[in-house]
Structures are given as structure tokens and as C-alpha cells.
MDAnalysis code that builds the backbone (N, CA, C; Angstrom):
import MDAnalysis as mda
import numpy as np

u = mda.Universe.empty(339, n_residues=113, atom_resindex=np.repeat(np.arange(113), 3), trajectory=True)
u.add_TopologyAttr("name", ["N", "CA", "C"] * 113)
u.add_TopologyAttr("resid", np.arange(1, 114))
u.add_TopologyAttr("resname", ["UNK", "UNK", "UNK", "UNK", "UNK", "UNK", "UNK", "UNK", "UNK", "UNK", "UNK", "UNK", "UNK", "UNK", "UNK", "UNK", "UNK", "UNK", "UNK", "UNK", "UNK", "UNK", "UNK", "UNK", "UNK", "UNK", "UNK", "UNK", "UNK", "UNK", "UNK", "UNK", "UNK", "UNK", "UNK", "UNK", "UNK", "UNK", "UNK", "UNK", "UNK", "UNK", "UNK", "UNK", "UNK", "UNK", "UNK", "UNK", "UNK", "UNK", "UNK", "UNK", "UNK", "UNK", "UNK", "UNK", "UNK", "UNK", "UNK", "UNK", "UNK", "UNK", "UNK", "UNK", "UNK", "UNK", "UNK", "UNK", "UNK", "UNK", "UNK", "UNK", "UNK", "UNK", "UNK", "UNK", "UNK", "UNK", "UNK", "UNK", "UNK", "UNK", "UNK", "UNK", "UNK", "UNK", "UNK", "UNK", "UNK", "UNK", "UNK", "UNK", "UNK", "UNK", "UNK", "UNK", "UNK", "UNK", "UNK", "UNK", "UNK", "UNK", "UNK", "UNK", "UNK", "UNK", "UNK", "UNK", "UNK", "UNK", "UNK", "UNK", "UNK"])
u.atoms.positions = np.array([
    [-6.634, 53.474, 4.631],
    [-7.724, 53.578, 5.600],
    [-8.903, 54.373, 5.045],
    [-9.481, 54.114, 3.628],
    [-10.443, 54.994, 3.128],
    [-10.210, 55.837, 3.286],
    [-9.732, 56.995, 2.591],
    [-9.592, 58.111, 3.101],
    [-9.261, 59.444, 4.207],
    [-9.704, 58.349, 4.909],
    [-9.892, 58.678, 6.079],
    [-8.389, 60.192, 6.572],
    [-8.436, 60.823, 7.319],
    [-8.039, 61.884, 7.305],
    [-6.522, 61.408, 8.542],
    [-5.084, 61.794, 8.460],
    [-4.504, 61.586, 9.103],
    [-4.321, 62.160, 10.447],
    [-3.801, 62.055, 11.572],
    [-4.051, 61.985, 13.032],
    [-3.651, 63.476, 12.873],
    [-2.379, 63.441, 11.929],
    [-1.853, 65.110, 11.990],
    [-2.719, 66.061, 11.511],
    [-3.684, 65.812, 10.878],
    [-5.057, 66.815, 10.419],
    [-5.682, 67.052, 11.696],
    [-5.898, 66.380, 12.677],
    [-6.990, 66.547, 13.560],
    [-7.411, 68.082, 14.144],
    [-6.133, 69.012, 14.188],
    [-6.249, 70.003, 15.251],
    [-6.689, 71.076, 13.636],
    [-6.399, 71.008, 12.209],
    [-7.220, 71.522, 11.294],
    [-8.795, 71.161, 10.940],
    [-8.711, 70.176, 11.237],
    [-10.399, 69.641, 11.350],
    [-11.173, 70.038, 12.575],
    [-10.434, 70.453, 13.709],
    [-10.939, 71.025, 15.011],
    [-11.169, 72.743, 14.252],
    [-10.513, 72.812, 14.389],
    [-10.481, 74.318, 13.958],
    [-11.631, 74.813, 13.006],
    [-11.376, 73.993, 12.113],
    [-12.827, 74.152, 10.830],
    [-13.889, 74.069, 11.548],
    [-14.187, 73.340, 12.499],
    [-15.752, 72.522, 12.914],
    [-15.693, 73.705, 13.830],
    [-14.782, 74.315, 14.461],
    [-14.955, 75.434, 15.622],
    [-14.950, 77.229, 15.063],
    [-14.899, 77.155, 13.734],
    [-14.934, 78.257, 13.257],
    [-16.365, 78.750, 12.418],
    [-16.284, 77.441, 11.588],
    [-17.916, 77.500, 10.825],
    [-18.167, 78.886, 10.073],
    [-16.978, 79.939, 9.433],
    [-17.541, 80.793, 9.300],
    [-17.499, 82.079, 9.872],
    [-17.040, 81.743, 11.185],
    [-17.662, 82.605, 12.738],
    [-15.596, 82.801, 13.191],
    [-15.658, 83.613, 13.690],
    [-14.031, 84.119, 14.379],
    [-14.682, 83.181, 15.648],
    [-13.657, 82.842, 16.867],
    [-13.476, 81.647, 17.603],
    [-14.288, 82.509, 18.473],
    [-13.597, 83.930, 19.003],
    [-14.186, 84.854, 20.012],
    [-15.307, 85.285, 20.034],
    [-16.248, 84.059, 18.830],
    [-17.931, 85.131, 19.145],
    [-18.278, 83.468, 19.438],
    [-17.829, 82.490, 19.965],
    [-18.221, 80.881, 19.827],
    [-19.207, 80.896, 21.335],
    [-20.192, 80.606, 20.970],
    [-20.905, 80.165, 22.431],
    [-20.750, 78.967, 22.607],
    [-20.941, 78.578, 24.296],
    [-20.682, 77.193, 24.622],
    [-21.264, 76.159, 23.849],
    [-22.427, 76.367, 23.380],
    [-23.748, 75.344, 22.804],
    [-22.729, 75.170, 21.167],
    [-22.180, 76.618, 20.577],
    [-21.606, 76.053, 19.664],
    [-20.339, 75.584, 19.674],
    [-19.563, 75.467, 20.526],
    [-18.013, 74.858, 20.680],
    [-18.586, 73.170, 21.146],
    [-19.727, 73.358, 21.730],
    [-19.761, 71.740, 22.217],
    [-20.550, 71.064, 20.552],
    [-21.135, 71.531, 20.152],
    [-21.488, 71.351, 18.370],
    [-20.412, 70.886, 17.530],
    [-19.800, 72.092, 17.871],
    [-18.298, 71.966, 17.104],
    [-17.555, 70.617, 17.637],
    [-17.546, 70.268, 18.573],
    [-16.319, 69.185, 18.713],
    [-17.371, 68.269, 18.882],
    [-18.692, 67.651, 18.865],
    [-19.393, 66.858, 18.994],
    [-19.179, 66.484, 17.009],
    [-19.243, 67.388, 16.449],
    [-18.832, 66.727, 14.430],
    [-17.883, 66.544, 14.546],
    [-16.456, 66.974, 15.556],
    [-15.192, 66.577, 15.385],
    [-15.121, 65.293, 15.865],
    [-15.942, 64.935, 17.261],
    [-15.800, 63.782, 17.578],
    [-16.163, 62.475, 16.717],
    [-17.237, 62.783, 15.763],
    [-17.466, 61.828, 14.901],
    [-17.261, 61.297, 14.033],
    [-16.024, 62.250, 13.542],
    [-15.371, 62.148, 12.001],
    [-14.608, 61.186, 12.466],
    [-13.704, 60.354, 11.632],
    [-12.986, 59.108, 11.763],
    [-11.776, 59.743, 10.753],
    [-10.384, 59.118, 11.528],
    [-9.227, 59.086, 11.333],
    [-8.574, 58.288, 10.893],
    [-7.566, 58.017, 10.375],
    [-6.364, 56.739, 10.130],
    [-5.623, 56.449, 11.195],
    [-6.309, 55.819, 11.921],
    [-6.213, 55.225, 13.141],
    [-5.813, 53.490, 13.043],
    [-5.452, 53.399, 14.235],
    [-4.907, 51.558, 13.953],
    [-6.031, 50.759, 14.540],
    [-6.128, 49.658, 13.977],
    [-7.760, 48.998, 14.421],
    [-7.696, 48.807, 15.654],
    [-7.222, 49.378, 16.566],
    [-7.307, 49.032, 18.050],
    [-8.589, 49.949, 18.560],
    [-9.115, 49.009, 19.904],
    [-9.929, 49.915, 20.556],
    [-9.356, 51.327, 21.160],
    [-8.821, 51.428, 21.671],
    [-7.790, 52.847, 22.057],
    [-7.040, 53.727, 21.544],
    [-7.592, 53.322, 20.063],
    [-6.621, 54.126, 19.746],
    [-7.021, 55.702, 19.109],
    [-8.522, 55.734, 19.509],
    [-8.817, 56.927, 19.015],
    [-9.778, 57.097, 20.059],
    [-9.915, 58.187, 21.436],
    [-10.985, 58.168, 22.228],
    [-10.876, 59.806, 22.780],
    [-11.866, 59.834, 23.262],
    [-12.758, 60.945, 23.645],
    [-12.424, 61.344, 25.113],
    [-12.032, 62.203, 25.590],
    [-11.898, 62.563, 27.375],
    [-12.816, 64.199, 27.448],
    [-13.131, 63.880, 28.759],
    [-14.200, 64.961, 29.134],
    [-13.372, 65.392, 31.007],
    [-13.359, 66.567, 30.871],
    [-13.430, 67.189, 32.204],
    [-13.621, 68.496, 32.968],
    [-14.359, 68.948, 33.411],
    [-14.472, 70.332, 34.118],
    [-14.337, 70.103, 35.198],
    [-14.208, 71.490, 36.108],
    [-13.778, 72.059, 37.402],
    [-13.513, 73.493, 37.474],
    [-13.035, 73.548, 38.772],
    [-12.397, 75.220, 38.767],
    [-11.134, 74.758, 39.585],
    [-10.137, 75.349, 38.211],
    [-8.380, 75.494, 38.264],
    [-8.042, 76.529, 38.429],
    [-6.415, 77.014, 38.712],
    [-5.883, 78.049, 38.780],
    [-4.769, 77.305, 37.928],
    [-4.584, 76.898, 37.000],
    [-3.758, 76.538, 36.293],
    [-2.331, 77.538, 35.492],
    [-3.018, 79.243, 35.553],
    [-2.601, 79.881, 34.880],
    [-2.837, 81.120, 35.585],
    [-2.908, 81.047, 37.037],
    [-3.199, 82.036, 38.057],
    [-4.411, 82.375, 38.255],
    [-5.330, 83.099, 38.348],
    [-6.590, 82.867, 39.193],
    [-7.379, 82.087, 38.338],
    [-8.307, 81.743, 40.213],
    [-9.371, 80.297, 39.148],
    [-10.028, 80.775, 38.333],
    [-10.657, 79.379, 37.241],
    [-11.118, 79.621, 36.628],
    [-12.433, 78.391, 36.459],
    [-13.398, 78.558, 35.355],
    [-14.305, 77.117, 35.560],
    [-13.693, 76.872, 34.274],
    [-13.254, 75.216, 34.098],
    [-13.069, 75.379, 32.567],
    [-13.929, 73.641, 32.344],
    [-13.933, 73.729, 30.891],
    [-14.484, 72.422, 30.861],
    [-13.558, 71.968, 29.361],
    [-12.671, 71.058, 29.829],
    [-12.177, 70.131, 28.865],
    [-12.726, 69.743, 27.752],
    [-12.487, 69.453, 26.410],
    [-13.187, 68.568, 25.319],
    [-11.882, 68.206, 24.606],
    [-11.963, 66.464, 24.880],
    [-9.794, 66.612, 24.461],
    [-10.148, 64.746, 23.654],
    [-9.947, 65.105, 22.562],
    [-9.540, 63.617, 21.531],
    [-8.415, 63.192, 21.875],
    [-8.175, 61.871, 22.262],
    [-6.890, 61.241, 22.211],
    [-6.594, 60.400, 21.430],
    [-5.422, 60.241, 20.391],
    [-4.891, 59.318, 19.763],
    [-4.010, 58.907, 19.906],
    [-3.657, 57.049, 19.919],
    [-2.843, 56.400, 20.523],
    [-1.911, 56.186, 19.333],
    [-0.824, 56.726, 18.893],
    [0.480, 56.599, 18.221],
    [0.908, 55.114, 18.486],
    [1.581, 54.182, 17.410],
    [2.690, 53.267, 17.426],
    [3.511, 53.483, 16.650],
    [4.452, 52.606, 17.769],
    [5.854, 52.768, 16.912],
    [6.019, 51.900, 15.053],
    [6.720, 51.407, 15.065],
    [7.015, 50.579, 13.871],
    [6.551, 48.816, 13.871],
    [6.697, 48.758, 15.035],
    [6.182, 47.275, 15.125],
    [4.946, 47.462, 15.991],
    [4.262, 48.451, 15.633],
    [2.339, 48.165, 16.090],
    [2.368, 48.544, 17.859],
    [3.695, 49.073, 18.217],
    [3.119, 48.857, 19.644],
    [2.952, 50.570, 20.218],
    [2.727, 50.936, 21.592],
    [2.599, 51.900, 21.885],
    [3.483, 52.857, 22.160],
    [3.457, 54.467, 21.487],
    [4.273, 54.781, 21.445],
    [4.387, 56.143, 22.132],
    [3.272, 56.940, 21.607],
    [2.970, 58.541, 22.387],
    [1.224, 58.244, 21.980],
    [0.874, 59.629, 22.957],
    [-0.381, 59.692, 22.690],
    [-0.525, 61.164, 21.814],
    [-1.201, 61.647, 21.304],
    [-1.631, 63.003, 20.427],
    [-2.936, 63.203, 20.844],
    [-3.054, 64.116, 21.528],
    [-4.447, 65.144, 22.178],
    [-4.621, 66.287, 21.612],
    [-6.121, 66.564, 21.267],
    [-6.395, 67.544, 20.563],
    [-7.345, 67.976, 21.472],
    [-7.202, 69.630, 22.191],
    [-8.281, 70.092, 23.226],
    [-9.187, 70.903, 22.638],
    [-9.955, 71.223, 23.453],
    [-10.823, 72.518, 23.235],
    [-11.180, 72.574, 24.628],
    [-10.957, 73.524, 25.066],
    [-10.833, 74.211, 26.285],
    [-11.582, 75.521, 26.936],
    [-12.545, 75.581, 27.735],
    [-13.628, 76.421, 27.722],
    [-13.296, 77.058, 28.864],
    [-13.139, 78.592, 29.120],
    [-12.546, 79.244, 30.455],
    [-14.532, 79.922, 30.808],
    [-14.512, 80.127, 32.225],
    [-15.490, 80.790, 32.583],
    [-15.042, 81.117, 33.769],
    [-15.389, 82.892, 34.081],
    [-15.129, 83.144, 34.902],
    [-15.832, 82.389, 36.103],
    [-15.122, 82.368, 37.542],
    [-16.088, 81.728, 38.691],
    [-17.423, 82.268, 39.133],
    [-18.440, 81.514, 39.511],
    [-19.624, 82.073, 40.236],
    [-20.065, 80.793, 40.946],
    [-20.931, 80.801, 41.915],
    [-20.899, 79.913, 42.933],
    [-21.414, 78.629, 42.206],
    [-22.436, 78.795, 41.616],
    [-23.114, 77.680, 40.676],
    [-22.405, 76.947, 40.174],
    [-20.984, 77.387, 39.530],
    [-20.209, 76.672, 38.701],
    [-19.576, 76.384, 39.679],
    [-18.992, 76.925, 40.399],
    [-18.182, 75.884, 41.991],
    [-18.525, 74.898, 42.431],
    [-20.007, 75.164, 42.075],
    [-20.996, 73.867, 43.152],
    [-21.097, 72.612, 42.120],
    [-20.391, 73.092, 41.302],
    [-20.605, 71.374, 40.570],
    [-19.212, 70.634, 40.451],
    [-18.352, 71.236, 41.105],
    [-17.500, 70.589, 41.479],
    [-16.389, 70.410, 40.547],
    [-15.732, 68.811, 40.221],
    [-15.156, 68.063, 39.415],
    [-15.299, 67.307, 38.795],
    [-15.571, 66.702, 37.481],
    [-15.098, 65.220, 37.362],
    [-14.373, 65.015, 35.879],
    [-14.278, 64.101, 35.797],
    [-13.321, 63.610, 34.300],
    [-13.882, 62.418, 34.206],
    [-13.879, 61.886, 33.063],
    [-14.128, 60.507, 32.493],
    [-13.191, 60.437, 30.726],
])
């Protein structure tokens, strides 16, 4: 697949594009969404299917882990097959943005795509 980098690299290629240099804990939003916007573009050894390499987006305010929080999703999905080409697991790679609550960020609610 040209080179192209295997599915199991992905969460080291996240990491690189989210470090740049910089420890994770000084990352501003503008640069984590930077960061996974070059991750999103790099190409994998992926199977020529349409699905098999895609992009999910979602924010809200969760309590997932005890009090809410605003977070905003940035999650690659890759569609695994088995041996005969068919579907098998998926492999998600996140980046995950916590903010504390304030009304502004409440007021925008939910969504995912």
C-alpha cells in the first residue's frame, strides 16, 4: 500500500502530530484541532473500501467519569477484516478535549456526525 503507514501506527502518529515538540498539557484547543486535522490527512494501509478509514466528530456536556464536563470528541475509525475481506472490528483512535462547564458551552448543546 505505498508505504503507507499501518492501522497499528495510528495512535503513534496521533501522538507525534499532538506533541510537535510541546508536552500534551500546554496543547491549546486551536492546536489539538491542528494536530488531528494532519492526522486526519495522512493515509493508512487501509482496504480499498469506502469505510474503511473515517473521521467521527462529537461534543456535549457528559458526566461520563463523574461530574460534567464539555468535551469534544476527535476519533478516526478504522474498519478491520477478517481473512476473507469481510468485517471484522473497528480500531478508534480519540483525542478527547475536557472543559470545564459554563453556560455558553451548555448552550450548544450536542451533536455527533
Amino acid at each position: 500500500m505505498l508505504d503507507r503507514p499501518r492501522v497499528e501506527k495510528a495512535l503513534d502518529v496521533l501522538h507525534a502530530e499532538l506533541e510537535g515538540g510541546r508536552s500534551t498539557t500546554e496543547l491549546t484547543t486551536r492546536a489539538a484541532w491542528l494536530a488531528f486535522m494532519r492526522f486526519a490527512r495522512q493515509r493508512f494501509a487501509t482496504a480499498p473500501t469506502p469505510d474503511s478509514d473515517g473521521l467521527l466528530f462529537q461534543y456535549g456536556t457528559y458526566a461520563f467519569s463523574g461530574r460534567p464536563m464539555f468535551m469534544v470528541d476527535l476519533t478516526r475509525q478504522f474498519d478491520i477484516g477478517d481473512d476473507r475481506g469481510e468485517h471484522d472490528h473497528y480500531v478508534q483512535v480519540h483525542c478527547e478535549l475536557r472543559y470545564e462547564c459554563e453556560p455558553v458551552l451548555d448552550a450548544l448543546g450536542s451533536f455527533d456526525s
